[in-house]
C-alpha positions as CSV (number, residue, x, y, z in Angstrom):
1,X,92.4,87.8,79.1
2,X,93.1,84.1,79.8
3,X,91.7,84.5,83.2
4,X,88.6,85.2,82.0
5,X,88.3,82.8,79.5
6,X,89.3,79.7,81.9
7,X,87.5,80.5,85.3
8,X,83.9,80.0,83.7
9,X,85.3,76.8,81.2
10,X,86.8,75.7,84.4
11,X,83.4,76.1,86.8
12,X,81.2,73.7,84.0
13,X,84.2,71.3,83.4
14,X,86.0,70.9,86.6
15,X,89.2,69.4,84.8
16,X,92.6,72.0,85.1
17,X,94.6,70.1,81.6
18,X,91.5,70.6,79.7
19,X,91.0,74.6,80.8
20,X,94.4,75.3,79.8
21,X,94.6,73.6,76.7
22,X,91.9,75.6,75.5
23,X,93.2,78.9,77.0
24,X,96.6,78.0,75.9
25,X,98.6,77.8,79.2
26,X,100.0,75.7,81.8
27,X,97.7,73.3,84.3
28,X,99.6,75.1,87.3
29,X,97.8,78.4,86.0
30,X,94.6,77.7,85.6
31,X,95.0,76.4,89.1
32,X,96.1,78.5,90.4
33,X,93.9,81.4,88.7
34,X,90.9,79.1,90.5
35,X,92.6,79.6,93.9
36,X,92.8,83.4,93.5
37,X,90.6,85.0,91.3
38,X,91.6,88.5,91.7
39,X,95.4,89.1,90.7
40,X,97.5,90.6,92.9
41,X,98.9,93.8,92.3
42,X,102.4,94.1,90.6
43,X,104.3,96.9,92.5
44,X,107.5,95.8,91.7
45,X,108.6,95.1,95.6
46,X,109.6,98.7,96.7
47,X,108.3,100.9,98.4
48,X,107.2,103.8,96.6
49,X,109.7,106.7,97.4
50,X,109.0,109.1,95.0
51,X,105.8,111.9,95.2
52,X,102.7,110.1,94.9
53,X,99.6,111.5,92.7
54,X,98.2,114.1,95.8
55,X,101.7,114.9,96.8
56,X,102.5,116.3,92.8
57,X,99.1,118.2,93.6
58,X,100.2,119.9,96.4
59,X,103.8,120.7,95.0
60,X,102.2,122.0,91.9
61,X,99.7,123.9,93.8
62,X,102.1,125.7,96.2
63,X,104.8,126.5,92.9
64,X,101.3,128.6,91.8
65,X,100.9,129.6,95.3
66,X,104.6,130.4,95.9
67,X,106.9,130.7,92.6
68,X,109.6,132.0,94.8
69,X,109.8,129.1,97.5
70,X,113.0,126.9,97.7
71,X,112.7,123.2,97.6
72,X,113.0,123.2,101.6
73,X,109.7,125.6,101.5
74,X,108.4,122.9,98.9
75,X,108.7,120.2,101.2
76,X,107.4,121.8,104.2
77,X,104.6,123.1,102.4
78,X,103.5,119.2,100.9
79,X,103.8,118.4,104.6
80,X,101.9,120.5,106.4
81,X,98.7,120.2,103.9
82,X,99.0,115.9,104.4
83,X,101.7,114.7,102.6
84,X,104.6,112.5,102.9
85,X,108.6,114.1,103.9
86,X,110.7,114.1,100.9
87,X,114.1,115.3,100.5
88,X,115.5,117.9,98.1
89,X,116.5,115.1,95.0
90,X,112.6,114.1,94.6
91,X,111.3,117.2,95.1
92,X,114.1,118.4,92.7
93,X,113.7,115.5,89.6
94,X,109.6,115.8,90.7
95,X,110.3,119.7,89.2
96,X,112.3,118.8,86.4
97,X,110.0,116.5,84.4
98,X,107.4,119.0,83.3
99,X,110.2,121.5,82.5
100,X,109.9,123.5,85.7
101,X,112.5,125.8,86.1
102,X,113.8,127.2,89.8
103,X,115.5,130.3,88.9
């Protein structure tokens, strides 16, 4: 929200104490917000390892498909349609959270 407030105060004033003493943050900010105007994106560092968005698609679709296939069969299957590798433990927890049961 700041962001949006300073950038245009900043582009008629031109001064960086002024913008954030109205916004109600730090000169280094408002800066800093006028270098990069888009944020960047907070991913937290890592690399996601987990099943992504299309990946739970494709395990969901093939537990329909196949409600007798192991987690091996799981994996295979998210492969072979496009997805990523993942071991047993993701595809295991990725099960779990919705309440899935595999017996």
């Amino acid at each position: 929200m700041g962001r949006d407030r300073a950038l245009p105060i900043f582009q008629e004033i031109d001064s960086f104490d002024y913008v954030a003493e109205v916004v109600g943050c730090h000169p280094s900010t408002v800066r800093r917000w006028e270098r990069r105007v888009l944020p960047y994106r907070m991913g937290g560092g890592m690399e996601r390892r987990t099943l992504t968005c299309e990946d739970r698609l494709l395990l969901s679709k093939c537990i329909c498909i196949y409600p007798d296939a192991i987690v091996d069969e799981l994996s295979v299957f998210i492969y072979a349609n496009g997805g990523k590798v993942y071991n047993r433990v993701d595809i295991t927890r990725r099960c779990q959270e919705p309440g899935l049961s595999r017996k």
